[in-house]
N, C-alpha and C positions, 0 to 999 in steps of 0.2 A: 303754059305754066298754070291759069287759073282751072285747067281742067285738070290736070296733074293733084291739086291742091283740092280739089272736089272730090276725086276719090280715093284721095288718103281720107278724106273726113267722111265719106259714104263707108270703105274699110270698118274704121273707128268705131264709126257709129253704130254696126252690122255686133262688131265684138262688143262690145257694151250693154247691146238689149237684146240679144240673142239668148235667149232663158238657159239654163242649167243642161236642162233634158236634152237639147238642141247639141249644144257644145259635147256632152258628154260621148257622142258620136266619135267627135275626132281625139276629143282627149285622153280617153283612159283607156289603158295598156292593157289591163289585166281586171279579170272582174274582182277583186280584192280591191280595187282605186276605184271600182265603180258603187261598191258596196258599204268603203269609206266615204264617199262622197253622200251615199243613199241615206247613212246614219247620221250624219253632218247635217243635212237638209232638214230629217225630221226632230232633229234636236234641235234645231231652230225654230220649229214649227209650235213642238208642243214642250220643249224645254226637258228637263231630269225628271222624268219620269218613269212609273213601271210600264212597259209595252209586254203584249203577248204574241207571239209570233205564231200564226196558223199554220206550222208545218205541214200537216198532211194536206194540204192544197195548194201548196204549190207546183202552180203544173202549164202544160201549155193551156193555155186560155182558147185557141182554136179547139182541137182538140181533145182537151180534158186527158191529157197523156203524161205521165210524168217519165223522166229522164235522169240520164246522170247529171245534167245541170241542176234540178231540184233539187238532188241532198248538195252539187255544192255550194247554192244561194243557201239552203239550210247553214250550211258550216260558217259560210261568209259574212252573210247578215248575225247570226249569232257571236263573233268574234267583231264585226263592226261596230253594233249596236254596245258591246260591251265596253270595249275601246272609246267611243263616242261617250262613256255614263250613263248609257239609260241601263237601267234595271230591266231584264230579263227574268219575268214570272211564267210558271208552268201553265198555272191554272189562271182563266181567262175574267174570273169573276174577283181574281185580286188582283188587276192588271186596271191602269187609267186607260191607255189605247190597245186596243186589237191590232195587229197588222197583217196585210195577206199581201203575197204577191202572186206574180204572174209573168208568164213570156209570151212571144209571139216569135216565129223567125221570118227573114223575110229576104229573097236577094242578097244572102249574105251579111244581114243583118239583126242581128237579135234585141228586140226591143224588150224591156223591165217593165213592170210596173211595180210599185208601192203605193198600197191603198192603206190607209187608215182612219179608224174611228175610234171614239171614245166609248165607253164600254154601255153608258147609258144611249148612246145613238144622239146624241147632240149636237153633234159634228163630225164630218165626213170630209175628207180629201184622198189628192190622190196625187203620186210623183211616176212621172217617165225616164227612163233611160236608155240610150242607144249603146251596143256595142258590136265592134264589128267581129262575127263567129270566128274569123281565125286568133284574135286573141284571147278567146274562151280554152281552157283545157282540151286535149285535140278527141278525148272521148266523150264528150260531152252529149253528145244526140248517137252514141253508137249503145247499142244494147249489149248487155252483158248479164251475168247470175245475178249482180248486186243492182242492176235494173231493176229486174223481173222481181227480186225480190222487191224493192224498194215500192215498186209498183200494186204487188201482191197486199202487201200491207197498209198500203195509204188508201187502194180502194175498198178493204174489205172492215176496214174504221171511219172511212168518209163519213162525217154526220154523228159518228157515233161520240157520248161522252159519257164521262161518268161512269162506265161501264167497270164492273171487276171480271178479267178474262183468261179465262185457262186456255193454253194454247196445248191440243194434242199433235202430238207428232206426226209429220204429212207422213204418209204409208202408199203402197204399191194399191191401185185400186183393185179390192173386192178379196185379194188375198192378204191385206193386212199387215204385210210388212215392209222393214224400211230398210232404206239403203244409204250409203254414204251422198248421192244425189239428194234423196228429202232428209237427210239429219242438217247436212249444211242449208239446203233452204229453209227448215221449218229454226233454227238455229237465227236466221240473218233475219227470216220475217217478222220473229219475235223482237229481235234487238231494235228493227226501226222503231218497233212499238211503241218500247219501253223510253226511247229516246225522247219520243214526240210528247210524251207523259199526260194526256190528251184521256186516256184511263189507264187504268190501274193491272197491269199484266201479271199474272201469277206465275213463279218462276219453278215453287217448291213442287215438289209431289206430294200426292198424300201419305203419311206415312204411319200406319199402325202395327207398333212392334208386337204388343201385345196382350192380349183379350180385357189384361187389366187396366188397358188406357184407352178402351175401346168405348166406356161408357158414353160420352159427350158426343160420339159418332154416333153408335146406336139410337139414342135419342132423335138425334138429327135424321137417319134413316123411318121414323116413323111418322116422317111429315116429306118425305121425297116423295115427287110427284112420278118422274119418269129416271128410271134404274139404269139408262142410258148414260145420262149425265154423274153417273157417282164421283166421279174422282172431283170434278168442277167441285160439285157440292159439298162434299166433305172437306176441299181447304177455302170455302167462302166463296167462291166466287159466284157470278151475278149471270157468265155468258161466256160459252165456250165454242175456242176456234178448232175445226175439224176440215181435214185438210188429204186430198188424195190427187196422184200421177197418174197420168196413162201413158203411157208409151208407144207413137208410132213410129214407121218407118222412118221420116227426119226429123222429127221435133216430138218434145212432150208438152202434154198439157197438165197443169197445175192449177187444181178446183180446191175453193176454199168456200166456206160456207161459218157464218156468225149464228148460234144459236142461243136462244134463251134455256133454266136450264127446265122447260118443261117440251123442249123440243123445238120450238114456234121457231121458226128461219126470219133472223132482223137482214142478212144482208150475204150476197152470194157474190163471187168472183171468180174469175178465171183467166190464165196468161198462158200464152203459145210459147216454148222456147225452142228456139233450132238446136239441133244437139250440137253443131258445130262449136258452139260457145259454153258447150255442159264440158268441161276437163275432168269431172269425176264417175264413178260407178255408177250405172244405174240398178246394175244386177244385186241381189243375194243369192247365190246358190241352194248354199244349205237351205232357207229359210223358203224357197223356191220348190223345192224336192218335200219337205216336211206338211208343207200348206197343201200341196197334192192330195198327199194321203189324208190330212185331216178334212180334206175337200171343202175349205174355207168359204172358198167361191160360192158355195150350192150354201152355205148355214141358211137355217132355218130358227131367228132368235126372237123374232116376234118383240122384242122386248120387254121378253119373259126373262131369261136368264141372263146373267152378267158375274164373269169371272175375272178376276182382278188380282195385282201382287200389291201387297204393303207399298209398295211404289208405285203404283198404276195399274192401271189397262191396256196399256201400248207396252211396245217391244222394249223389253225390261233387260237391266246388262248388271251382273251378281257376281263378286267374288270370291277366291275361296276364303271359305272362312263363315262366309254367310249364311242365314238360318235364310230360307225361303216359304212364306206362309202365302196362300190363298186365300181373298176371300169372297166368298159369293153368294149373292142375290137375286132372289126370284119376283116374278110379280104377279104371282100364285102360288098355291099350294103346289109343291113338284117334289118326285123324288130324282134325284144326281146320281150322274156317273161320271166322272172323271179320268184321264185319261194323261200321258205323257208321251211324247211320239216325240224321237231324236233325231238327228242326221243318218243314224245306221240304219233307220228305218225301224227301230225298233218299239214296242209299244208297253207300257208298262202301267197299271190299275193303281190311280193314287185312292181315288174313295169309289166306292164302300169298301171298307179293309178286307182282303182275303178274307172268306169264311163269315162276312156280314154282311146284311141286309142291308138296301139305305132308307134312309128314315126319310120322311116327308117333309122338307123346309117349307117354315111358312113366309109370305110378303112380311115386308116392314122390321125385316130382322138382318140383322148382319152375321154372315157364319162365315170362323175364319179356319184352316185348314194347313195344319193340325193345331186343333184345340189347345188349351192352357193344358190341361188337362190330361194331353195325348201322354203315352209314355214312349213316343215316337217325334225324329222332328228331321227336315230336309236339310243337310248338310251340302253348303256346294266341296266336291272335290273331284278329282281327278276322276274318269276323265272332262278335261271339258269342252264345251261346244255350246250349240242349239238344239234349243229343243221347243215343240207347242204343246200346250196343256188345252186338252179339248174336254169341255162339257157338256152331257149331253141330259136335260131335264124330260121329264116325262108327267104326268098326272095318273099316271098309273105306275106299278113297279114292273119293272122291266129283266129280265133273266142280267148276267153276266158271263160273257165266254171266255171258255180257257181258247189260248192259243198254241198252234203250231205250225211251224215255219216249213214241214213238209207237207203238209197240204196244199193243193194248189186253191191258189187265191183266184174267185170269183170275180173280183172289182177291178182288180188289173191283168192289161198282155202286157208282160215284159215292164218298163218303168212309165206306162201310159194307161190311163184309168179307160175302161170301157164303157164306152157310151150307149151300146147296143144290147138291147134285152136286158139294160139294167134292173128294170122292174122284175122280170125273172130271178137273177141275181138274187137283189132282197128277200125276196119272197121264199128263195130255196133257202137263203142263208141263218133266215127265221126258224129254220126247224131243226139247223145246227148247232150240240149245245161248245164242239171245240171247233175254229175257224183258221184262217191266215190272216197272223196280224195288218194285214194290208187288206182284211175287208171290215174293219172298223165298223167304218160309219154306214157304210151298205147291212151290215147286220143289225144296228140300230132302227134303221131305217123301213126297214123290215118289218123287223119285232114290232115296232109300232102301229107298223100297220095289220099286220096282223090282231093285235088284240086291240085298234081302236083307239088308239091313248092319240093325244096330241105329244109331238115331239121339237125342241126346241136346241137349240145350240150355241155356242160360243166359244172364243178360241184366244189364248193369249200366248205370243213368244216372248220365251224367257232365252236369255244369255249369260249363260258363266263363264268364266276368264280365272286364268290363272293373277293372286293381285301385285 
């Protein structure tokens, strides 16, 4: 009897002084009871106050890996803490505590942390929590798109604050264009962003309708350091995300890179994704067939030339109705030739106009195409599709050829560009003044060298739609 009575009071006594962190093990169901209990605790600690929650580092503490359990402590603690009355600030420098967490897993056990300080460093703690992984959500450590993004994004702002950041569209590497795979990741990478509010993400494009509201740009273009970064710099920002796919045999890789906007690299990243978990397109065709001919791959832009729509520099989508202007920047004296190459493979001379000369653009100016001025202007209509707008700068002036489509073309067999005796190619095609619109950029290429000039290049896809 008196040992019976002994450890009902050893039991007792076990539930009594057994800490929070300890019991949380056996008691909570769901991480929502463990993330009420989380916010309970520190409302007890440090009372109604404003807390700042360190999103982007929440992650395995082994590791350094983030997971779909990171965004859902993100959702949980944010809906806890709120429930609980503490104030929820973005910005950390108007917040009383900092908060950061962190996991470990372990045998089927997933351990918590919350760590908090006060924002001047005065004080410092820290809370544990046990929960067992199969009451966690059953996707929680499985990787998925919303992983990789989630992951994509919290490493490539790790550290970073205060930042104002244009995020350009992830693209197909070296050919430049996108597909419904990098529209929804560059889409989801930006949203964690903007969530974590950690800096300031730029959402708009640049947009200049026209030349008569171009002055405050202009201005700002004669203090641009690198002609790379225009679009960032013309809507304010401070630091631009530039973002490319490769595609092998089972997986893609997804390279991101943080630049300031004079070029300088703050911070690089890259995520492996098995295609098994990609449900979307990685193709463009058309945009696949067009970048051939305009041979994107091989540009040659030094970061001399830079061609652009009122919308951007990235793959631009216009409908009917819409006026379509260009506008482009050199980072020399250069004279332009521009170019429009569609899905039919056809090629059309947008500048120098029929029957003109091009003029010598200088640095530090913005030229936009077609002028205020023009008695001419791009109308999108029928038909529509894809098309790239290739430009090709020179420091000399350069001939212009006519084309025709019974000639045979030098730069391609069949729908496959030749690689063999290309420098032959060029060099014959320099002394022809009519060619096959399919030897473009080979006759450029040429002519240049032929007379010595340096040659430079750039390329933007446009997309019209019916609206």
């Amino acid at each position: 009897m008196k040992r019976s009575v002994f450890l009902t009071y050893i039991i007792l006594l076990c539930f009594f002084v057994i800490p929070k962190a300890s019991f949380a093990f056996w008691g909570y169901s769901s991480l929502s009871r463990l993330t009420n209990a989380a916010a309970g605790d520190l409302k007890e600690k440090v009372g109604i106050k404003k807390v700042h929650l360190e999103i982007d580092l929440i992650m395995d503490t082994k590791t350094g890996e983030t997971s779909n359990l990171s965004t859902y402590l993100v959702n949980e603690f944010e809906a806890s803490f709120s429930n609980a009355g503490l104030s929820l600030v973005d910005d950390p420098e108007n917040s009383d505590f900092i908060i950061n967490s962190g996991y470990q897993r372990s045998e089927g056990v997933v351990t918590i942390f919350v760590k908090f300080r006060s924002k001047d460093g005065s004080s410092y703690n820290s809370l544990m929590y046990k929960i067992k992984e199969e009451k966690l959500p059953a996707d929680c450590f499985i990787d998925s798109i919303e992983t990789k993004a989630y992951k994509l994004a919290n490493k490539i702002v790790q550290n970073q604050r205060g930042l104002i950041i244009f995020v350009n569209p992830i693209v197909k590497a070296d050919v430049k264009f996108s597909s419904p795979f990098s529209d929804y990741m560059t889409q989801k990478i930006k949203n964690n962003m903007i969530t974590w509010g950690e800096n300031q993400i730029i959402s708009e494009k640049p947009k200049i309708a026209k030349l008569s509201n171009t002055r405050g740009l202009k201005r700002k273009v004669k203090t641009m350091k690198n002609i790379a970064s225009s679009d960032a710099y013309f809507t304010g920002a401070s630091a631009v995300i530039e973002g490319k796919y490769y595609e092998n045999a089972d997986d893609v890789i997804i390279s991101l890179s943080l630049k300031d906007l004079n070029g300088l690299i703050l911070a690089t990243t890259d995520e492996t994704i098995d295609k098994s978990i990609i449900n979307m397109s990685l193709k463009n065709p058309d945009a696949e067939k067009i970048s051939m001919i305009a041979d994107v791959t091989n540009e040659l832009h030094g970061d001399m030339v830079k061609i652009s729509t009122t919308k951007g520099s990235q793959f631009q989508v216009y409908y009917s109705g819409e006026i379509i202007r260009f506008n482009i920047l050199v980072g020399q004296p250069l004279y332009v030739y521009i170019y429009s190459i569609n899905s039919k493979k056809e090629v059309d001379l947008l500048y120098p106009y029929e029957g003109d000369s091009s003029r010598l653009l200088m640095p530090n100016n913005l030229y936009t195409l077609p002028a205020e001025e023009d008695d001419w202007e791009i109308v999108v209509e029928k038909p529509f599709g894809l098309d790239i707008v290739k430009v090709f700068a020179s420091d000399k002036q350069l001939p212009v050829p006519s084309f025709d489509a019974n000639i045979a073309s030098r730069s391609f067999e069949g729908s496959t560009r030749a690689l063999k005796q290309r420098k032959k190619a060029q060099a014959d095609l320099s002394q022809q003044k009519i060619i096959n619109h399919l030897d473009l950029v080979d006759f450029y290429k040429g002519v240049s060298q032929s007379l010595n000039a340096h040659l430079y290049e750039d390329s933007i896809f446009v997309e019209t739609k019916e609206r």
